[in-house]
C-alpha positions in Angstrom: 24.2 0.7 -20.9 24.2 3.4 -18.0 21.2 2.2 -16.1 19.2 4.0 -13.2 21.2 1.8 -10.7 24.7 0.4 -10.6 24.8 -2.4 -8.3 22.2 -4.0 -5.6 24.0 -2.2 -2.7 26.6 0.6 -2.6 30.0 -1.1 -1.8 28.5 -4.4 -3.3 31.8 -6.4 -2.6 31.9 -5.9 0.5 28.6 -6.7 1.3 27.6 -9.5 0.2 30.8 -10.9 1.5 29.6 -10.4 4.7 26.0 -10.8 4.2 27.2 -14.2 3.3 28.7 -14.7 6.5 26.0 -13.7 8.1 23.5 -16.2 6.3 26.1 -19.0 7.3 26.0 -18.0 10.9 22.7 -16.8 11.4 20.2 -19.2 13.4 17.1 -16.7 13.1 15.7 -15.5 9.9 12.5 -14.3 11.1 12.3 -10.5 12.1 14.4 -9.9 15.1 17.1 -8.3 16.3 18.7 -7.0 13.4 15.3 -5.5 12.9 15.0 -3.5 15.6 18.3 -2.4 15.3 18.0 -1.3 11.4 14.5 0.9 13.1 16.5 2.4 15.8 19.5 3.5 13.2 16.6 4.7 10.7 14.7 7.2 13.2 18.0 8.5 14.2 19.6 9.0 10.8 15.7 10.3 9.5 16.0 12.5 13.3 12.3 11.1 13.8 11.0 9.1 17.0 10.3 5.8 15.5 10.9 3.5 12.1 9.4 0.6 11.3 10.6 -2.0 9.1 8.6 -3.6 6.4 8.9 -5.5 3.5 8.3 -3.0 0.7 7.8 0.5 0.2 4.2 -0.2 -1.0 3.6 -2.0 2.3 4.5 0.9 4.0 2.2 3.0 2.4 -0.5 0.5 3.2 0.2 0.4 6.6 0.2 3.9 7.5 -3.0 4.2 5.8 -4.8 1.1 7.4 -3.1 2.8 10.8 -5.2 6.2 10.4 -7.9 4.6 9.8 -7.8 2.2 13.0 -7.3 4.9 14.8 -10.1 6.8 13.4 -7.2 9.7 12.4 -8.9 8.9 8.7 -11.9 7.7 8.6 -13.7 5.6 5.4 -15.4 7.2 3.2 -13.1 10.7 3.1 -11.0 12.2 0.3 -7.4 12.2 0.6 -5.3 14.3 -1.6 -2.9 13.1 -3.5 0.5 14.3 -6.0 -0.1 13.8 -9.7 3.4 12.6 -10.4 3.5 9.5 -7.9 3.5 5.9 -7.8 0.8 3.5 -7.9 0.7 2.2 -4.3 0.1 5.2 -3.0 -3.0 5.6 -4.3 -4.0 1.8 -4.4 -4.4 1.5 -0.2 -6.8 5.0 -0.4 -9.2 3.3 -2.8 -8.1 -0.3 -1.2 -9.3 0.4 2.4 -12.7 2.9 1.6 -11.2 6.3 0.9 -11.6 8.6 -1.9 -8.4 9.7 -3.7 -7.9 13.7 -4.9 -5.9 14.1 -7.3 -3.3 17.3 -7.1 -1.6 18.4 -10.1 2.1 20.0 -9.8 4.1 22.9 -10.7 5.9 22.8 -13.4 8.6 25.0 -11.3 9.3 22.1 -8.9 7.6 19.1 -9.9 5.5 19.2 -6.5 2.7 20.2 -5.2 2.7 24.2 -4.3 0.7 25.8 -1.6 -1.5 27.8 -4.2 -2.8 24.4 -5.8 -3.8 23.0 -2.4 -5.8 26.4 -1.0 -7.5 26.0 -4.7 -8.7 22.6 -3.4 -8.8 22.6 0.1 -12.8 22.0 0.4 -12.3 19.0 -0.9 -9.9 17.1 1.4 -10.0 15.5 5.1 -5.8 14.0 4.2 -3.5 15.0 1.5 -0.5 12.4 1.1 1.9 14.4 -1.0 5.0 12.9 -2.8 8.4 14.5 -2.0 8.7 14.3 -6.3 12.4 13.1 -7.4 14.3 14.8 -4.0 12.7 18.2 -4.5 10.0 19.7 -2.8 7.5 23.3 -3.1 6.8 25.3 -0.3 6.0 22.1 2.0 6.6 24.0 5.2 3.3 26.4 4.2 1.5 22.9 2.8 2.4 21.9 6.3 0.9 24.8 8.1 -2.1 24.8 5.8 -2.7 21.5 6.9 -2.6 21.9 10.9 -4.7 25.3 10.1 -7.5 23.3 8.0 -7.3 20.0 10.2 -6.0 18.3 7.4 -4.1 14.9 7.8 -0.7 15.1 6.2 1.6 12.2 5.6 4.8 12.1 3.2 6.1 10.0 0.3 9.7 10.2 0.8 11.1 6.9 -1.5 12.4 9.4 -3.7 13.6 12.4 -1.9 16.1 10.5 1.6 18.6 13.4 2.5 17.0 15.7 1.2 16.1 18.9 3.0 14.1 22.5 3.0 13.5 25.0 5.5 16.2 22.9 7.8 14.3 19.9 7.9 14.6 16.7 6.4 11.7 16.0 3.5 9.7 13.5 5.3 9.6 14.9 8.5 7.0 17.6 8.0 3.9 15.4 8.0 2.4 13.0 11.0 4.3 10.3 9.2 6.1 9.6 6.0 7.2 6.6 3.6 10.6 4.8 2.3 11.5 2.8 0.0 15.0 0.3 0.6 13.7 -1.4 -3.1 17.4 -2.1 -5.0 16.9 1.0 -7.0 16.2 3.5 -4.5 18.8 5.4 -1.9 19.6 2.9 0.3 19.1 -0.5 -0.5 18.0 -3.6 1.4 16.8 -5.6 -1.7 13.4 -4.9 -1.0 12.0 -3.0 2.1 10.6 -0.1 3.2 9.8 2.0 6.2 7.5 4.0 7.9 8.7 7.0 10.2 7.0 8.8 12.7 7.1 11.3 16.4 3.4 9.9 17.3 3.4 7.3 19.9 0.0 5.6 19.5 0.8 5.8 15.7 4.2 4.0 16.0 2.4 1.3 18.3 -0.7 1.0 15.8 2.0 0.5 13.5 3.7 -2.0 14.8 0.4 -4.3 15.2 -0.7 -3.7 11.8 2.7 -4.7 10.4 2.4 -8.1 12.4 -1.2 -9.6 12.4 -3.0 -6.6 14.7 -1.4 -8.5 18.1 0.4 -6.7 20.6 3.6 -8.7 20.5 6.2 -6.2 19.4 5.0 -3.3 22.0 6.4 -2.7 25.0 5.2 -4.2 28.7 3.8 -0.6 29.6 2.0 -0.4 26.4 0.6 -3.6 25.8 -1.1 -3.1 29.4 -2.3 0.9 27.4 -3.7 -1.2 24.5 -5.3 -4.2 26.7 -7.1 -1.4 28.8 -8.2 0.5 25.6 -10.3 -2.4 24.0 -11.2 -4.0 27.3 -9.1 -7.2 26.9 -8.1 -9.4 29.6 -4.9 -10.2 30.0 -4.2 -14.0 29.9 -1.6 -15.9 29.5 -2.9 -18.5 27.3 -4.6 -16.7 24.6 -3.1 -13.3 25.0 -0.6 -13.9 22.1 -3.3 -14.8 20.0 -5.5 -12.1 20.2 -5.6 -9.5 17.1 -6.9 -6.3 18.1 -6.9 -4.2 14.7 -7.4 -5.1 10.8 -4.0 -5.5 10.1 -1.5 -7.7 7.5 1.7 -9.5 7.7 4.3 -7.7 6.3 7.0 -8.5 7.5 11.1 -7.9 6.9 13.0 -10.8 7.5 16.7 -10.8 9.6 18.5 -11.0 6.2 17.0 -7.4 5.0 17.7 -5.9 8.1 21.0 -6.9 8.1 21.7 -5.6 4.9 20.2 -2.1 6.1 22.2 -2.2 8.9 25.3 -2.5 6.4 24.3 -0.1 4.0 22.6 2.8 6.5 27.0 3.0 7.1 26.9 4.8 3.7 23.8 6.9 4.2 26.1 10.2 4.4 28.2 9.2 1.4 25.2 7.8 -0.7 23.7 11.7 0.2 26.5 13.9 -0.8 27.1 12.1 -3.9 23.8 11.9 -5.3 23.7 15.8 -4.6 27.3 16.1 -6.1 25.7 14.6 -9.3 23.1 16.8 -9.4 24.5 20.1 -8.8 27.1 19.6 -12.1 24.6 18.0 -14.3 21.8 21.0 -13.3 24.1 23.4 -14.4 24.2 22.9 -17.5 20.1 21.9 -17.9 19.9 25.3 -16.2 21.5 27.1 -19.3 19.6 24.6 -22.1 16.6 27.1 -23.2 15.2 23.5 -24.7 14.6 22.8 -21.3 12.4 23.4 -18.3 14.5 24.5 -15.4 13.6 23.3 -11.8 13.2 26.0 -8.7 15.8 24.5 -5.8 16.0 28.1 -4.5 13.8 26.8 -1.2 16.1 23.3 -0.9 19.0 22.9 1.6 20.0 19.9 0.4 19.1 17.6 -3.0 19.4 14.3 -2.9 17.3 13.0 -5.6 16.5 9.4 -7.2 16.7 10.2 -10.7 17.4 13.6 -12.7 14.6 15.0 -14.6 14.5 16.4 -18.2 11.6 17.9 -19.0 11.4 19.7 -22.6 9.8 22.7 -24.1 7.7 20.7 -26.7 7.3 17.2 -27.7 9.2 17.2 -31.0 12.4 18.4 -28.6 11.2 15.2 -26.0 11.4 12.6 -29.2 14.9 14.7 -29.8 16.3 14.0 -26.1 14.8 10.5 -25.6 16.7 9.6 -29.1 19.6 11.0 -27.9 20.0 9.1 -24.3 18.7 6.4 -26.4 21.4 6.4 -28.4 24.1 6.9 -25.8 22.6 3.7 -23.9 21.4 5.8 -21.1 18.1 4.1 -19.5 15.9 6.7 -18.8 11.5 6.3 -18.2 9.0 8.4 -17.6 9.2 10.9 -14.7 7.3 8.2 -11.8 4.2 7.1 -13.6 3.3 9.9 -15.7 0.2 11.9 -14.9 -0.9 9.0 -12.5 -4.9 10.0 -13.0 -4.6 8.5 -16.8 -3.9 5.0 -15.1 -6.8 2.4 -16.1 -7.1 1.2 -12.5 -8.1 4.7 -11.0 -10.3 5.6 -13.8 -13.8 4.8 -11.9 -12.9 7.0 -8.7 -12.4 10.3 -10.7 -15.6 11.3 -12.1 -15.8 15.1 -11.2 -12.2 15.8 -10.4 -10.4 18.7 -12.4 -7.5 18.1 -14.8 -4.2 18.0 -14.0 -2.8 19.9 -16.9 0.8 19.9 -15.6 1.3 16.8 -14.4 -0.1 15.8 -18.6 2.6 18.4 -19.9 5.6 16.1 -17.4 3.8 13.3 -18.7 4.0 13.9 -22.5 7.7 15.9 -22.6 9.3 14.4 -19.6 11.7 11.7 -19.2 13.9 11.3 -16.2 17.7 9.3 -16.0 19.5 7.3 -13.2 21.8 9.3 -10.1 23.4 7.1 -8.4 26.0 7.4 -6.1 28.7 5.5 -8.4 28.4 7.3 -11.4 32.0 8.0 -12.7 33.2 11.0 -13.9 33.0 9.8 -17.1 29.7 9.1 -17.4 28.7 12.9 -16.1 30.4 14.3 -18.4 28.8 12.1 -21.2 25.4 13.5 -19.3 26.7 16.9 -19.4 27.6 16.9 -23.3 24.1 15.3 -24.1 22.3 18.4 -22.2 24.9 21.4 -23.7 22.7 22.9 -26.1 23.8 23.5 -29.2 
């Protein structure tokens, strides 16, 4: 079996090797050091201000949502837009914490959302929190700049898309903030994790509260005073560590996590270049399979996506593909969730909303299979041969 993922880390050996040293010699398990110091190499590698460390992707998402809206950036009760082809936790904190989720379908072009679908639903939103679909991306500078012109709050999905880059920017640095996933089967693994990036101050300390309890613990001297000022707290040294400021969760990374980001963020480079190595043979030849649907990368620097898509004409020549990978023991599953509006647990909030007739077409001829950074030769070609047409 060729399945979407390889091994829990990249350069597995060696890792756990000294992940095991460290778990021998570690007397703090508890988010610490090796936190901060995973956050600090994040924002660099990401070139944003800030990272912070959580324990899943989905938490992320949560947190960045329960942020806006503690800071009144989002406020309950508005619609937020969101990408057809996603996951479920981004929807789940919209509806979760008192906002209405939009849903945007994609183009077919780029699996994403393109400018002209968002101007054709503009009215209707007060956030859009688009997903950077499978490492590609639309037009996302003009979704940006639509955005700041409309007063929109924009945030990024980025669990699928790390490295990869448009207009010379990273995806996931176009937005006020954007999401990662470091779950086992994504870029860069910590087991499970994820991370929220940001430029914003205020954000980055809301942030950090929300993440831990709504205290003040993890900010700064300077801004703890900010904060204490701002809700007209006292300071004192008794209760002051006890004192929760914001709605807010514990969600945690431990030590252990962090120190296997710190490992694997080594190979961030590597993990990159491969996955777009892998992409760029195995796109040539879907790009010359008329069976298939070609995707636009003429607007991408750089591609590094989670998975490779395969999205066919018509659904008898889907059941012909899916048989084939099938066949060849090649795990493949739906492109995200499918058309993510046909999920039972977001049925009640769209009464009223349009179709999203491409993101049903992905859904019912589209399958997508593993890149990974330590796919062998091999196993290309076998991807290659599968996609020749014939």
């Amino acid at each position: 079996m060729i399945g979407l993922i390889k091994s829990s880390f990249y350069n597995e050996t060696d890792t756990k090797k000294k992940l095991a040293d460290f778990i021998l010699n570690c007397n703090k398990f508890s988010m610490g050091n090796e936190c901060a110091t995973f956050e600090k190499a994040f924002a660099k590698k990401q070139q944003r201000k800030y990272a912070v460390f959580v324990n899943s992707g989905s938490s992320a998402n949560l947190i960045l949502i329960q942020s806006l809206i503690n800071l009144k950036i989002l406020k309950k009760g508005g619609t937020v837009g969101v990408s057809a082809l996603t996951w479920a936790t981004n929807v789940m904190p919209l509806t979760q914490l008192g906002l209405h989720p939009y849903i945007l379908d994609c183009s077919l072009d780029t699996l994403n959302l393109s400018p002209e679908i968002l101007m054709k639903n503009i009215s209707q939103l007060n956030g859009l929190f688009l997903t950077n679909t499978l490492g590609f991306s639309d037009d996302i500078d003009a979704i940006r700049k639509i955005c700041d012109d409309k007063n929109i709050v924009f945030i990024e999905d980025n669990c699928e898309s790390l490295g990869s880059k448009t207009s010379g920017r990273l995806l996931g640095n176009f937005g006020v903030a954007s999401t990662f996933s470091t779950f086992v089967g994504h870029h860069l693994s910590t087991i499970e994790g994820g991370v929220v990036c940001t430029d914003d101050p205020d954000l980055y300390d809301m942030l950090l509260m929300v993440r831990s309890h709504g205290w003040l613990r993890n900010l700064t001297e300077d801004r703890k005073k900010i904060t204490r000022q701002r809700y007209n707290v006292p300071e004192d040294t008794f209760y002051d560590k006890y004192t929760f400021y914001e709605p807010a969760y514990n969600v945690r990374p431990t030590e252990v996590t962090s120190y296997i980001g710190n490992i694997q963020i080594g190979y961030w480079d590597e993990i990159v270049e491969r996955r777009e190595q892998n992409w760029k043979e195995v796109s040539q030849v879907i790009d010359n399979n008329p069976d298939l649907h070609n995707i636009s990368t003429s607007k991408m620097d750089k591609i590094s996506n989670f998975a490779i898509p395969v999205i066919t004409k018509s659904k008898d020549l889907f059941m012909k593909y899916k048989q084939v990978f099938e066949n060849n023991e090649i795990e493949i599953r739906p492109i995200i969730a499918g058309n993510i509006a046909l999920q039972p647990f977001l049925r009640e909030y769209l009464a009223g909303q349009p179709d999203c007739p491409t993101a049903q077409y992905v859904h019912e001829n589209g399958f997508y299979f593993g890149n990974n950074p330590e796919l062998t030769s091999d196993e290309i070609d076998l991807f290659k041969k599968i996609l020749t047409y014939e």
